[in-house]
C-alpha positions as CSV (number, residue, x, y, z in Angstrom):
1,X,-29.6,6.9,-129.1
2,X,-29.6,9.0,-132.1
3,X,-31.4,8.0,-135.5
4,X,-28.1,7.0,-137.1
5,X,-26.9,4.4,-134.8
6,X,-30.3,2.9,-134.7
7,X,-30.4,-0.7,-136.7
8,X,-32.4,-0.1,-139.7
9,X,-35.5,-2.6,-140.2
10,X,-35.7,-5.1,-143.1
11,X,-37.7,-3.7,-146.0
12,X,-39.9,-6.5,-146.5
13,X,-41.5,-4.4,-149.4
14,X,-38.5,-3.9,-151.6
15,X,-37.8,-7.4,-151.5
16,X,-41.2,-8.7,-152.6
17,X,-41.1,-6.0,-155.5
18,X,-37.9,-7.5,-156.5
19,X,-38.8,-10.9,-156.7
20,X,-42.6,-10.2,-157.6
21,X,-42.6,-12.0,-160.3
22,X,-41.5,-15.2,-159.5
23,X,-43.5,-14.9,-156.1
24,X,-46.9,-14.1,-158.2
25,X,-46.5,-17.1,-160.0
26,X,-46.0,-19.3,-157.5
27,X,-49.0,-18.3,-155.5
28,X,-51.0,-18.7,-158.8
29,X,-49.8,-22.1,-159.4
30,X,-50.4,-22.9,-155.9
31,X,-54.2,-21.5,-155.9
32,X,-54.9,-23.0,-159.6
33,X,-53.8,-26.6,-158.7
34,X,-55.6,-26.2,-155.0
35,X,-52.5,-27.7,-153.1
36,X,-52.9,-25.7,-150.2
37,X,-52.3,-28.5,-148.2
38,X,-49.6,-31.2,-149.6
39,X,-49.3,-31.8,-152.8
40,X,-46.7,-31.4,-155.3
41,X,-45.8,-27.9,-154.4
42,X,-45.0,-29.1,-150.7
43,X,-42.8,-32.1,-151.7
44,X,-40.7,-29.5,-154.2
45,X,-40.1,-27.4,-151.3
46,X,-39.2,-29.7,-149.0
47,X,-36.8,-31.3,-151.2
48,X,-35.5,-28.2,-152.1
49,X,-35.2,-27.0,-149.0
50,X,-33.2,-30.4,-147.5
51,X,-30.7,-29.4,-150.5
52,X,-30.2,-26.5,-149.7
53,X,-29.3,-27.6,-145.5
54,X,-27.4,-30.1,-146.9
55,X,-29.7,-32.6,-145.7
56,X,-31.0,-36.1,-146.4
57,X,-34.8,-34.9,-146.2
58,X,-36.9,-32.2,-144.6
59,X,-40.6,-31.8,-143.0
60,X,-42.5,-28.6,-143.5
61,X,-44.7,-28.0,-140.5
62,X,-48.0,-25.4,-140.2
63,X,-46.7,-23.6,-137.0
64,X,-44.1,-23.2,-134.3
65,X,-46.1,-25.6,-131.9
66,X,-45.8,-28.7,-134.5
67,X,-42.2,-27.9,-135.6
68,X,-41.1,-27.7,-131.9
69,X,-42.2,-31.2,-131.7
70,X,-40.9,-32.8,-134.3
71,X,-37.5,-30.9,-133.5
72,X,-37.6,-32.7,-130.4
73,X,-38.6,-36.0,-131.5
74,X,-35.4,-36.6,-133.7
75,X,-33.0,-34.8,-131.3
76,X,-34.1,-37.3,-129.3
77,X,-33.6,-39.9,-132.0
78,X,-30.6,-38.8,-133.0
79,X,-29.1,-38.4,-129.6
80,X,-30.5,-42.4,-129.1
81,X,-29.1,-43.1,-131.9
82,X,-25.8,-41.9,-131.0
83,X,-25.3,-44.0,-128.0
């Protein structure tokens, strides 16, 4: 394999520089209001991010173990649900 048919990796850097600003402010909103954990900035997110699936709701989850689960729980329901 020669180095111009190799897949070129995402460059994580450029992207943060070109949305720095925005990202910065965030992050000090976040740390200023101490809402690590919950809190408004949580709910905005997850109701953005429901939007943007085209969803009726979404749950933000702290790792892969907990979103596993609850990916399972309401395939479950909604398989259930179905029948």
């Amino acid at each position: 394999m020669n180095a111009s048919s190799k897949i070129p990796m995402v460059d994580l850097r450029a992207q943060y520089d070109a949305h720095r600003a925005e990202f910065d402010a965030a992050l000090s909103g976040c740390l200023a209001a101490s809402s690590f954990i919950g809190g408004s900035d949580l709910k905005a997110f997850e109701e953005e991010f429901a939007a943007f699936c085209v969803a009726s709701s979404s749950a933000a989850a702290t790792a892969l173990t907990p979103s596993n689960s609850l990916c399972a729980r309401y395939s479950d329901w909604a398989t259930a649900a179905a029948k």
